[in-house]
C-alpha positions as CSV (number, residue, x, y, z in Angstrom):
1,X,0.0,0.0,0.0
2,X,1.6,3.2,-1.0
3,X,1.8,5.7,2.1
4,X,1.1,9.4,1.1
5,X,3.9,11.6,2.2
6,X,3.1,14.6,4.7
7,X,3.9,17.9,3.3
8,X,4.2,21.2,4.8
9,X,4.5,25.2,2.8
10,X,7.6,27.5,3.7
11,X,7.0,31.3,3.2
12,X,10.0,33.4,3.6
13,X,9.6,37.3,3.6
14,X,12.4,39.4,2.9
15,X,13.7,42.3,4.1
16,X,13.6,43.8,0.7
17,X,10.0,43.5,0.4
18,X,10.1,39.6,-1.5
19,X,8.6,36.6,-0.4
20,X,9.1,33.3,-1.3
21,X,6.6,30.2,-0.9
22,X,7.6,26.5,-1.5
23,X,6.4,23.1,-0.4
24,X,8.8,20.2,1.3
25,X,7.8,16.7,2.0
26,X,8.3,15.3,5.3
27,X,10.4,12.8,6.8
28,X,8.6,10.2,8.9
29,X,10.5,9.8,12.2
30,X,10.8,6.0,14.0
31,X,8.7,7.8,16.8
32,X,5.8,8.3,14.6
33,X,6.1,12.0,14.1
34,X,6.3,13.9,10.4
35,X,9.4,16.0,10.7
36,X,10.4,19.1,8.5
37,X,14.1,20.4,8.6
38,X,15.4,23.0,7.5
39,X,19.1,23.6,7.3
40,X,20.0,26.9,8.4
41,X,22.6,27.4,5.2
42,X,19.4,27.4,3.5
43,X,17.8,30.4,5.1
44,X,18.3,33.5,3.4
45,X,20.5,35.9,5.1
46,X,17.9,38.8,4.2
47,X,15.1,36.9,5.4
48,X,12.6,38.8,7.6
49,X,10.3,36.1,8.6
50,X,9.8,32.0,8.2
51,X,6.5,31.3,8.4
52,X,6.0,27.3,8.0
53,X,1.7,25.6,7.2
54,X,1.5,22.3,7.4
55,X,-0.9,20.6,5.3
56,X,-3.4,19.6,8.8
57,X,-3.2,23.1,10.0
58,X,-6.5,24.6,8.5
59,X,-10.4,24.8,9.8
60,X,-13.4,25.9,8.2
61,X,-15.6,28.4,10.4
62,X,-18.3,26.3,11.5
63,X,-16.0,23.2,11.9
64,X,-15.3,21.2,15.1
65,X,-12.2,21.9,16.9
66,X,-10.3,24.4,17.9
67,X,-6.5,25.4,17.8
68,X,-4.2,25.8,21.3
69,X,-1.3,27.6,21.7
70,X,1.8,26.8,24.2
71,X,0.6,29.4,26.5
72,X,-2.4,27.7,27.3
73,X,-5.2,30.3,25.1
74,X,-7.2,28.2,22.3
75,X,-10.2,29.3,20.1
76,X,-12.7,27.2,18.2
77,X,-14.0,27.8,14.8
78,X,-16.6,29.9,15.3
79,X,-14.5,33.4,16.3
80,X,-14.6,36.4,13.3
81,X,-11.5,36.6,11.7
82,X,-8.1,38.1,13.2
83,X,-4.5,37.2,14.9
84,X,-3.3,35.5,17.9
85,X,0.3,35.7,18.8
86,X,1.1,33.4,21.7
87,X,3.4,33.6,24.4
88,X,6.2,30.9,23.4
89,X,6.2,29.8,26.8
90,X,6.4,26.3,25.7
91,X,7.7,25.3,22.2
92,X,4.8,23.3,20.7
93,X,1.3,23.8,19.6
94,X,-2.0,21.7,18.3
95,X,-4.7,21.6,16.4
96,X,-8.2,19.5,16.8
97,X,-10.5,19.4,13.1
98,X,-13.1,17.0,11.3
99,X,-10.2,16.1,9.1
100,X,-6.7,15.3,11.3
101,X,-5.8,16.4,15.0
102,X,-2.2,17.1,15.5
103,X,0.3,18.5,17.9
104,X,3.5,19.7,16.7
105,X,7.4,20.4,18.9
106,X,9.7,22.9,17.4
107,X,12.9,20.9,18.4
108,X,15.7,23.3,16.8
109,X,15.6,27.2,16.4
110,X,12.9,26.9,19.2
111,X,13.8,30.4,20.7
112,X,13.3,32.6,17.5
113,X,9.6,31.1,16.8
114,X,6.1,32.8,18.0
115,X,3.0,30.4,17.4
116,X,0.7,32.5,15.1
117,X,-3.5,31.6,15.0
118,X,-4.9,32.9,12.1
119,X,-8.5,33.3,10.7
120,X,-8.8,35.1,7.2
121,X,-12.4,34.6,5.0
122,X,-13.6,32.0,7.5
123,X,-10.4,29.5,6.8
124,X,-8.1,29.2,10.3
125,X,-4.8,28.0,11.2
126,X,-1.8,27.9,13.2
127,X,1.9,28.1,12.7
128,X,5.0,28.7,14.1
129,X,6.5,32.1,13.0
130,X,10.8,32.2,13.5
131,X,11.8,36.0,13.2
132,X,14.8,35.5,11.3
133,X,15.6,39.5,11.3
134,X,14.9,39.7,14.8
135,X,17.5,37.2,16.1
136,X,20.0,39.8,15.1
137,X,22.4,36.9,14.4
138,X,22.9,34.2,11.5
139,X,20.5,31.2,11.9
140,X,22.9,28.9,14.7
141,X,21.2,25.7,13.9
142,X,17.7,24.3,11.5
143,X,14.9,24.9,12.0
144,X,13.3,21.0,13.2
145,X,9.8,20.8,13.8
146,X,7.9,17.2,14.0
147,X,4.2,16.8,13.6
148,X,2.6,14.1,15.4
149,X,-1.0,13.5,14.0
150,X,-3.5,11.8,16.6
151,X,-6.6,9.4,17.1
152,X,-10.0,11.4,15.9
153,X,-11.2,11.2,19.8
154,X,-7.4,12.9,20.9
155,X,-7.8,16.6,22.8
156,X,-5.4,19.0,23.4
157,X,-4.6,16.6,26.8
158,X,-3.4,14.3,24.4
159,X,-1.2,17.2,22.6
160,X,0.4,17.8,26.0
161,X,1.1,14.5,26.7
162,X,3.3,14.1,23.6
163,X,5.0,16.8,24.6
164,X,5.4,15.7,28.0
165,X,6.8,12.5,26.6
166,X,9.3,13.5,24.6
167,X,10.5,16.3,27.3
168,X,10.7,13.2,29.9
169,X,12.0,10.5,27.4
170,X,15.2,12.7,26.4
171,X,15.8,13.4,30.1
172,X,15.5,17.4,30.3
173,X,12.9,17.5,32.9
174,X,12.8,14.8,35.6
175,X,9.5,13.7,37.8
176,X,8.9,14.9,41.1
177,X,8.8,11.7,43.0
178,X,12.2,10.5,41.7
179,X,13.9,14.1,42.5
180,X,12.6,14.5,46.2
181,X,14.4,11.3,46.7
182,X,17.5,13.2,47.0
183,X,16.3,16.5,47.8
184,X,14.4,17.8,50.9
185,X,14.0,21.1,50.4
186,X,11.9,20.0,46.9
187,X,10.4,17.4,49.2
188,X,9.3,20.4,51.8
189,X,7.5,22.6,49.1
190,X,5.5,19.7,47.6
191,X,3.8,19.6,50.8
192,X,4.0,23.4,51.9
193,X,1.8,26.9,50.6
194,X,4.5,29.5,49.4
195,X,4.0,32.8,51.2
196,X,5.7,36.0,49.3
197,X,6.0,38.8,51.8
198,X,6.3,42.1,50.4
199,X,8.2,44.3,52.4
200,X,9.2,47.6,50.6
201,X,9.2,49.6,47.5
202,X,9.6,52.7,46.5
203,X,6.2,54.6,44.5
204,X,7.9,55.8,41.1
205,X,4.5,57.3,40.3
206,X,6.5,60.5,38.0
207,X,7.9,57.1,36.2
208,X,11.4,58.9,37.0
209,X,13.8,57.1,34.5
210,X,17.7,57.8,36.1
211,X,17.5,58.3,39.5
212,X,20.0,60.2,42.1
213,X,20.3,60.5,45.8
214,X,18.3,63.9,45.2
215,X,15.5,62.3,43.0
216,X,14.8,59.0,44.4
217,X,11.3,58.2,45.5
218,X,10.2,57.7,48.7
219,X,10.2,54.3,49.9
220,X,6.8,52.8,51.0
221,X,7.4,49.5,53.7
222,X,4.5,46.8,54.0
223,X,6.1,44.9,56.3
224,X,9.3,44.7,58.4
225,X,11.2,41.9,59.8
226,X,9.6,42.0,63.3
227,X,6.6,42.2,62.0
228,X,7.3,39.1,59.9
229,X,8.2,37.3,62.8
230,X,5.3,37.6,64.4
231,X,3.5,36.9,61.0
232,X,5.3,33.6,61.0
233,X,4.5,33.0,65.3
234,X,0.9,33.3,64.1
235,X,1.1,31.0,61.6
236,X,2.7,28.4,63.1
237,X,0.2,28.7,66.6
238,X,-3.0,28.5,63.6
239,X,-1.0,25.0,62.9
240,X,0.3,25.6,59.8
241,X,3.5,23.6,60.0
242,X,4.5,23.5,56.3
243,X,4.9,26.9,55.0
244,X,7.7,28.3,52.5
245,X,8.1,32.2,53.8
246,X,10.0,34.3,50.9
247,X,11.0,38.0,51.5
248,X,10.7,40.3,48.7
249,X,11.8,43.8,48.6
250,X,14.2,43.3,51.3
251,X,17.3,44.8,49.0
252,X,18.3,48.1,48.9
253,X,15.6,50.2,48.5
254,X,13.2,47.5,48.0
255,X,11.7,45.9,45.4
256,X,13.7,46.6,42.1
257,X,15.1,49.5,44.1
258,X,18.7,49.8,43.1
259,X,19.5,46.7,41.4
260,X,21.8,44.9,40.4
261,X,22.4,45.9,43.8
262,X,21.7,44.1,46.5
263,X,22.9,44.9,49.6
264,X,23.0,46.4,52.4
265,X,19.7,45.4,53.5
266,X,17.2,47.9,53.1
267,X,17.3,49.5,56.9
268,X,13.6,50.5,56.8
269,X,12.9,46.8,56.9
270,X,15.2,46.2,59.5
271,X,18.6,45.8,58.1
272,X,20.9,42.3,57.8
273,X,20.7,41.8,61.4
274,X,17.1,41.6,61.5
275,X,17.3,39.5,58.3
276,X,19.4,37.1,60.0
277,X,17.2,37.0,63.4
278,X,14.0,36.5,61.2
279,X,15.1,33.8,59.0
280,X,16.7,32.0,62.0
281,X,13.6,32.3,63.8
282,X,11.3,30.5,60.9
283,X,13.7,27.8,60.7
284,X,12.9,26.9,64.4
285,X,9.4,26.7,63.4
286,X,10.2,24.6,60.8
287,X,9.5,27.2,57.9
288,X,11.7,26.8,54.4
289,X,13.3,30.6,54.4
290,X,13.8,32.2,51.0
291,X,14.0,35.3,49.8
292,X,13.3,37.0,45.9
293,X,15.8,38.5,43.9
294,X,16.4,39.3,39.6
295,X,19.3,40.0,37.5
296,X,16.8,40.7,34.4
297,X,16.7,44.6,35.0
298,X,19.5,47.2,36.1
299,X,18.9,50.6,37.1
300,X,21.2,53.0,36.7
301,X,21.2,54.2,40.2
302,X,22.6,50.9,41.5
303,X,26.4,51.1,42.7
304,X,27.3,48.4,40.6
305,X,25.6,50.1,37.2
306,X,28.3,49.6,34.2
307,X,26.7,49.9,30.5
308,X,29.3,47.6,30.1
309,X,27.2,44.3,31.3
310,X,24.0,45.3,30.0
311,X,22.3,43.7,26.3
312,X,23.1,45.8,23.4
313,X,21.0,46.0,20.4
314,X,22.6,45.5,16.8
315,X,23.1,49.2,16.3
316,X,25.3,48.9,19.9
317,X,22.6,51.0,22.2
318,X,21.3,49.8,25.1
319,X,18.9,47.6,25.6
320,X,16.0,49.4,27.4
321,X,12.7,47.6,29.1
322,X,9.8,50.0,31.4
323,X,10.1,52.2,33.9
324,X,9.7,50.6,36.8
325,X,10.6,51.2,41.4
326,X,13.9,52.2,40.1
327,X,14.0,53.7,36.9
328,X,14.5,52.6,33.3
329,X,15.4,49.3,33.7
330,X,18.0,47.7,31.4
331,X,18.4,44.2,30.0
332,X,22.2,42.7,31.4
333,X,23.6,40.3,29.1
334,X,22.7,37.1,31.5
335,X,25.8,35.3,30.6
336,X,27.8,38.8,32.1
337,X,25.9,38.8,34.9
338,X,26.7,35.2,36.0
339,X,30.4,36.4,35.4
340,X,29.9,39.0,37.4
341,X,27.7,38.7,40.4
342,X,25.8,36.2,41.3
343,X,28.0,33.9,43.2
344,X,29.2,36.9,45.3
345,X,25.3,37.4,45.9
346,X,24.6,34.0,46.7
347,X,27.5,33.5,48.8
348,X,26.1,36.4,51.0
349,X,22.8,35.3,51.0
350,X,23.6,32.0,51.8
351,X,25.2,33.1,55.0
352,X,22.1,35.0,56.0
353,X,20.5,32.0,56.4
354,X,18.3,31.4,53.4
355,X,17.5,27.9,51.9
356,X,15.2,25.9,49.8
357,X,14.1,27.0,46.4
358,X,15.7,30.1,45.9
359,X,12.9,32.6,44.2
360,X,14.6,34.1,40.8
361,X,12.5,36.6,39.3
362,X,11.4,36.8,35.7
363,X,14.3,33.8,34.3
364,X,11.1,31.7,33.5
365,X,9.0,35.1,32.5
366,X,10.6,36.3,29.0
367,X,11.8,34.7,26.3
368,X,15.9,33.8,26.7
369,X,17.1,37.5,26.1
370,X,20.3,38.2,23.1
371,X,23.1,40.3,23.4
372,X,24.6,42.0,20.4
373,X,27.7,43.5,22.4
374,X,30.2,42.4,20.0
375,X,32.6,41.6,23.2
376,X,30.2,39.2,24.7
377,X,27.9,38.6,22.0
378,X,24.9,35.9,22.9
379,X,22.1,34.2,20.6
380,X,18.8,33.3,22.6
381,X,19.9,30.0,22.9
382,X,22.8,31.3,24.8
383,X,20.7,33.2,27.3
384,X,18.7,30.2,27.9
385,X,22.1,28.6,28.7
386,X,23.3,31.3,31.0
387,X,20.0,31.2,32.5
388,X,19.8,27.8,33.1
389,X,23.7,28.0,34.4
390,X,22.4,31.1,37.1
391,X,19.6,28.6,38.3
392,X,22.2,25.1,39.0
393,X,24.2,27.9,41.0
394,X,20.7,28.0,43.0
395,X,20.4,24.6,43.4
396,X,24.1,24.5,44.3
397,X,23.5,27.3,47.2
398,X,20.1,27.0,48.2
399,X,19.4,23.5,47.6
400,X,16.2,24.6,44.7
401,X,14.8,27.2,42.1
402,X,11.5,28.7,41.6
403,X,10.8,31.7,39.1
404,X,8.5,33.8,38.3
405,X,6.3,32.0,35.5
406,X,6.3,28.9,32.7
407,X,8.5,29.8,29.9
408,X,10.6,26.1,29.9
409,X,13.8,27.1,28.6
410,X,14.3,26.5,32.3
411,X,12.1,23.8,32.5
412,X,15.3,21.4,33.5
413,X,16.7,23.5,36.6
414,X,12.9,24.9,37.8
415,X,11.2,23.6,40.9
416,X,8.8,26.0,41.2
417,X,6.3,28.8,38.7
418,X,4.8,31.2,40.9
419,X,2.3,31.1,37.9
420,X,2.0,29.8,34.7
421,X,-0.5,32.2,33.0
422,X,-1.4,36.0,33.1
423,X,-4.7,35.1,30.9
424,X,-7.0,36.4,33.6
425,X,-5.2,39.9,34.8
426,X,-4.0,40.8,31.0
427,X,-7.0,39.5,28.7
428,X,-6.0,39.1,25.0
429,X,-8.1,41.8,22.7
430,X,-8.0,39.0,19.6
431,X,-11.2,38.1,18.7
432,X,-9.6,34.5,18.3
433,X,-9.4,34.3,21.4
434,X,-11.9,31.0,23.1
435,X,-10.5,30.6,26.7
436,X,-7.7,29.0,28.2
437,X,-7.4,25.4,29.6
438,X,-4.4,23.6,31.4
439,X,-1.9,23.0,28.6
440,X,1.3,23.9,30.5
441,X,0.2,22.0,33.8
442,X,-1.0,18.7,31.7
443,X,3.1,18.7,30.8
444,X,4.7,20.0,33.6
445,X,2.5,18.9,36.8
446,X,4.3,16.1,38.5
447,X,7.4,17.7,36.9
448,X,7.3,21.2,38.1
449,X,5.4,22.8,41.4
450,X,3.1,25.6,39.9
451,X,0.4,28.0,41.1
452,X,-2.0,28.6,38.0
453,X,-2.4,32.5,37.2
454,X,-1.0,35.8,37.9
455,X,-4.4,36.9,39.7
456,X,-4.6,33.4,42.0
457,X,-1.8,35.1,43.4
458,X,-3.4,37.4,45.2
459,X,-7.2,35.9,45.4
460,X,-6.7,34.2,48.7
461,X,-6.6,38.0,50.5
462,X,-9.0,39.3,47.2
463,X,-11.8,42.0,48.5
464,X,-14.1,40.6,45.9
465,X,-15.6,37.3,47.2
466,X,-16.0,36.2,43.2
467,X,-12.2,37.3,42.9
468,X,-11.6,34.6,46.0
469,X,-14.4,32.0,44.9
470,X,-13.0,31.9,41.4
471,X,-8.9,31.5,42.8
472,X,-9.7,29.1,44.9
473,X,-11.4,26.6,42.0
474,X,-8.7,27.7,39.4
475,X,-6.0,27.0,41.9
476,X,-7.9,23.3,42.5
477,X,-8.5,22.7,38.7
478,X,-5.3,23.3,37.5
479,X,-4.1,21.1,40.7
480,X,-2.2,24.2,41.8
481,X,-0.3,25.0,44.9
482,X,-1.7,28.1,46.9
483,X,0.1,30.7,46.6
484,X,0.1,34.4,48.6
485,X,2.0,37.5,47.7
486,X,0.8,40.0,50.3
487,X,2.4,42.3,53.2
488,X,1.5,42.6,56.9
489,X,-2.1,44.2,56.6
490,X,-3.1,40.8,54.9
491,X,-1.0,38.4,56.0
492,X,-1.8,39.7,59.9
493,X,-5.4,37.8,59.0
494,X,-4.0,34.6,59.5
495,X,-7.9,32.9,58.8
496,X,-8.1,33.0,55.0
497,X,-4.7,31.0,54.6
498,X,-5.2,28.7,57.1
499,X,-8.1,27.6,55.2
500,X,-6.5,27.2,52.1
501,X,-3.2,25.7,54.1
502,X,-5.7,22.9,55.2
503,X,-7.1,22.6,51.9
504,X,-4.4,22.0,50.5
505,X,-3.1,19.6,53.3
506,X,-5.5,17.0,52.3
507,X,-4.6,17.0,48.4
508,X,-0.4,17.6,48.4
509,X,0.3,14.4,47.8
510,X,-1.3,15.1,44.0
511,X,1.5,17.5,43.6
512,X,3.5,13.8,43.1
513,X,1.2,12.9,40.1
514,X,0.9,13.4,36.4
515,X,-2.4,15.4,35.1
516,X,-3.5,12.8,32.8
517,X,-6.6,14.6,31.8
518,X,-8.7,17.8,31.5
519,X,-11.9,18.6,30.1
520,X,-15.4,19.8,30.5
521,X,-17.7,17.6,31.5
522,X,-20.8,19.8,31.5
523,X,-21.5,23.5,31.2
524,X,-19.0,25.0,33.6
525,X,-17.6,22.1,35.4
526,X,-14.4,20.5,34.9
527,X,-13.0,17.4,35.5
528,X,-9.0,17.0,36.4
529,X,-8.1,13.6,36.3
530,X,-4.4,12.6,37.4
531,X,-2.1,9.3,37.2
532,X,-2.9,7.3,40.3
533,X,-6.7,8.0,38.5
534,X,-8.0,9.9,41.6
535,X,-10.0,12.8,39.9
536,X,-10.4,16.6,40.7
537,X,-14.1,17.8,39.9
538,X,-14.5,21.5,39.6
539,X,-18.3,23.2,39.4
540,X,-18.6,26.6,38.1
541,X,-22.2,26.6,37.8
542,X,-24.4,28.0,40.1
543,X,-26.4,24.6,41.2
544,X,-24.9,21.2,42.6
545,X,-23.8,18.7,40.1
546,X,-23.7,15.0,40.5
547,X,-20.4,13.0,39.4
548,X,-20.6,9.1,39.7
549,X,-22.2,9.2,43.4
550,X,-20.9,12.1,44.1
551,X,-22.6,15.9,44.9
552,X,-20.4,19.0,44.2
553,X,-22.0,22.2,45.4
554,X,-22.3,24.9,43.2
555,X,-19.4,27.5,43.2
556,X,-17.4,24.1,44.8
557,X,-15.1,21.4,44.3
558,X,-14.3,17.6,45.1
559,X,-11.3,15.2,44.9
560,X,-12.5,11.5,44.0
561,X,-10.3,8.9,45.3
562,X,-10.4,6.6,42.7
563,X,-7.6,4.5,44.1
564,X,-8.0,4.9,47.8
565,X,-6.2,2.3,49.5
């Protein structure tokens, strides 16, 4: 029987103005998968954009499906037409139709693609986009992307899973239950909520770019080191026994105050000494004492500022990000900065006191950044390296890592995403745009310790009771672990954790398992089913809903054990 080769279309644009479209044939791979290459001697040295189709990738409106990007967002075939750029927070993509559902991994030249939805006259599609032009440097590698077409009945669970697969088979990522073996501060969050104090910051409200000791803002402080202490008494006399207790905003100046400076201690808060008495004192109550710190922005207020170390863009200017607590911040080149500084930070830090999964801001937030400088010139791929080389210092120091968000160029050295998704605080305006399901915690849970969004941050302390109903099922849905980033005037309300501490309790030993599936079951409710097949029912709705024998309330949620022993 003659088997029909898979094909996929490569449009090139140039910067010039051209564009170029041809097909190529694919090569079928001994795992199953359809895979293109494309050497990188064969991308044009003035091309703008590589845009690649293959030949599953396209919907009617009015068709069954949808599309889902790596960041989690998906849209059916019923949406007008438009755009979606997704966050390439994960290097792989689906798509479910009538005719073929796929999922597709970007293998090579990962870190120069976006994944693109599309709708244009009712036809839709996705595709990875590489921005040849914007990688400032000649292609380092092809361009290897494998399309694995699945069962009619397969969902975008099943696109995760391949993923998941391949990211376990080749050995970057590692489960949970094989690394605690060997590693008890991993062992200890599994099993603990992660509290993020915020302590100071300074209120750049005239968004006051290069700061002085004559223009500086006034520093606000939410919480100091006794009052922590007292925070942390509380806690542990309300029985919480497992609790991970970061500080944030305890450098200089506070909260992206003067860095890359660290230290001294920002006095307001109470100085090193207090540091020192506070995290000595939560390790007696058997707390896991971190603390929060970044090396993705410089201000140049900071005593260690140097243009020298920061990213330069091709035309050799700086790279510049917002305005934030201490200025204009700058982009450092992050294989400078692990030159530079961190091992004298960590050192110090380390004597403090701190331990357990070190929280590094933002390294899990943004794409791996570049550096032009031609005296330490770095690709993305590079950055991801550096990263990745910043956060094995961690584990080296601190005994762990956690990060700000999902992007898995870190995936192998990350223990913990403060969350995985903004989709709730930052709404997408593309009319593409269906709603967001579990994509990144289908891969990683098991793998890596997450809390779910941006906003179930904060919805334990919310004001809004919907704002706390609706954290408390996403958090449980996407089999997240609670999370609270708050200063003393919440935090001193010990009530609305300790609930969600004993919540939790009862369901950490899921953070050990795989999320096998996800889906909705009926209008609004959700069922989360995991590897040792016990299953997490979620109800939206406002009325009770039945599942096998059992009653969820409305606005409510359940954990079956299927496998009870």
């Amino acid at each position: 029987m003659r088997v029909f080769a898979e094909t996929a279309e490569i449009k090139i644009s140039t910067t010039d103005g051209g564009a170029s479209v041809k097909s190529a044939e694919l090569q079928k791979m001994p795992d199953g998968a359809f895979r293109l290459r494309i050497p990188a001697g064969d991308i044009p040295r003035n091309a703008n954009t590589l845009e690649v189709r293959y030949q599953h990738a396209s919907a009617n409106r009015g068709d069954d499906g949808y599309w889902v990007a790596p960041d989690g967002v998906f849209g059916k075939f019923d949406t007008p037409d438009g755009v979606y750029v997704a966050k390439p927070v994960m290097p792989f993509f689906g798509m479910k139709t009538p005719a073929q559902n796929f999922a597709a991994i970007v293998k090579s030249l990962q870190y120069e693609f976006l994944p693109v939805a599309s709708a244009k006259d009712g036809k839709f599609g996705i595709f990875p986009r590489f921005e040849i032009k914007k990688m400032y440097f000649a292609p380092y590698e092809d361009i290897i992307i494998d399309f694995y077409n699945l069962p009619k009945e397969a969902t975008y669970a099943d696109m995760a899973k391949i993923y998941r697969r391949w990211q376990l088979e080749r050995g970057e990522v590692k489960p949970l239950k094989e690394r605690i073996k060997t590693n008890k501060y991993l062992e200890y969050a599994c099993k603990s909520v992660f509290v993020k104090i915020s302590m100071a910051a300074k209120n750049n409200r005239e968004k006051i770019e290069h700061q002085n000791a004559e223009n500086e803002p006034p520093l606000g402080v939410s919480c100091t080191f006794d009052e922590s202490m007292q925070i942390m008494r509380d806690f542990k006399a309300a029985g919480m026994d497992n609790v991970q207790i970061c500080y944030t905003g305890w450098i200089t100046k506070g909260h992206d105050g003067r860095a890359l400076q660290f230290f001294p201690v920002e006095e307001a808060v109470g100085g090193e000494a207090k540091m020192r008495e506070a995290v000595a004192l939560g390790k007696s109550l058997g707390y896991q004492m971190t603390c929060h710190a970044a090396y993705t922005g410089a201000f140049t207020i900071s005593n260690r500022w140097d243009p020298e170390y920061i990213a330069k863009m091709p035309d050799g200017s700086l790279w510049k990000k917002s305005v934030w607590s201490g200025g204009r911040s700058y982009q450092p080149c992050m294989r400078r900065v692990l030159e530079l500084f961190v091992e004298e930070d960590y050192k110090h830090i380390r004597d403090i006191g701190i331990e357990g999964l070190f929280h590094l801001d933002v390294n899990s937030a943004i794409r791996p950044p570049f550096c032009c400088d031609p005296k330490h010139p770095q690709t993305r791929k590079q950055g991801a390296e550096a990263m990745n080389a910043i956060q094995e210092m961690s584990h080296k120091y601190f005994g762990g890592q956690g990060s700000e968000a999902g992007f898995d160029h870190v995936a192998r050295t990350l223990d913990f995403a403060l969350y995985t998704s903004t989709f709730h605080t930052f709404p997408s305006k593309s009319p593409l745009v269906s709603g967001c399901v579990p994509l990144w915690q289908i891969v990683y849970h098991g793998i890596i310790l997450s809390n779910p969004f941006h906003k179930t941050m904060y919805s334990i302390y919310a004001k809004d009771e919907r704002d706390r109903i609706d954290g408390r099922l996403k958090t449980a849905e996407y089999g997240g672990r609670p999370v609270v980033y708050a200063g003393r005037k919440s935090l001193s309300n010990v009530a609305p954790l300790k609930k969600a501490y004993d919540e939790f309790s009862r369901a950490a030993y899921l953070q050990l398992e795989f999320i096998e599936d996800h889906r909705e079951i009926a209008p609004d409710v959700f069922l989360t089913k995991y590897s040792n097949s016990d299953e997490t029912i979620t109800n939206y709705s406002n009325k009770p809903f039945e599942y096998k024998t059992t009653i969820i309330p409305a606005k409510d949620y359940k954990t079956i054990k299927n496998n009870a022993k």
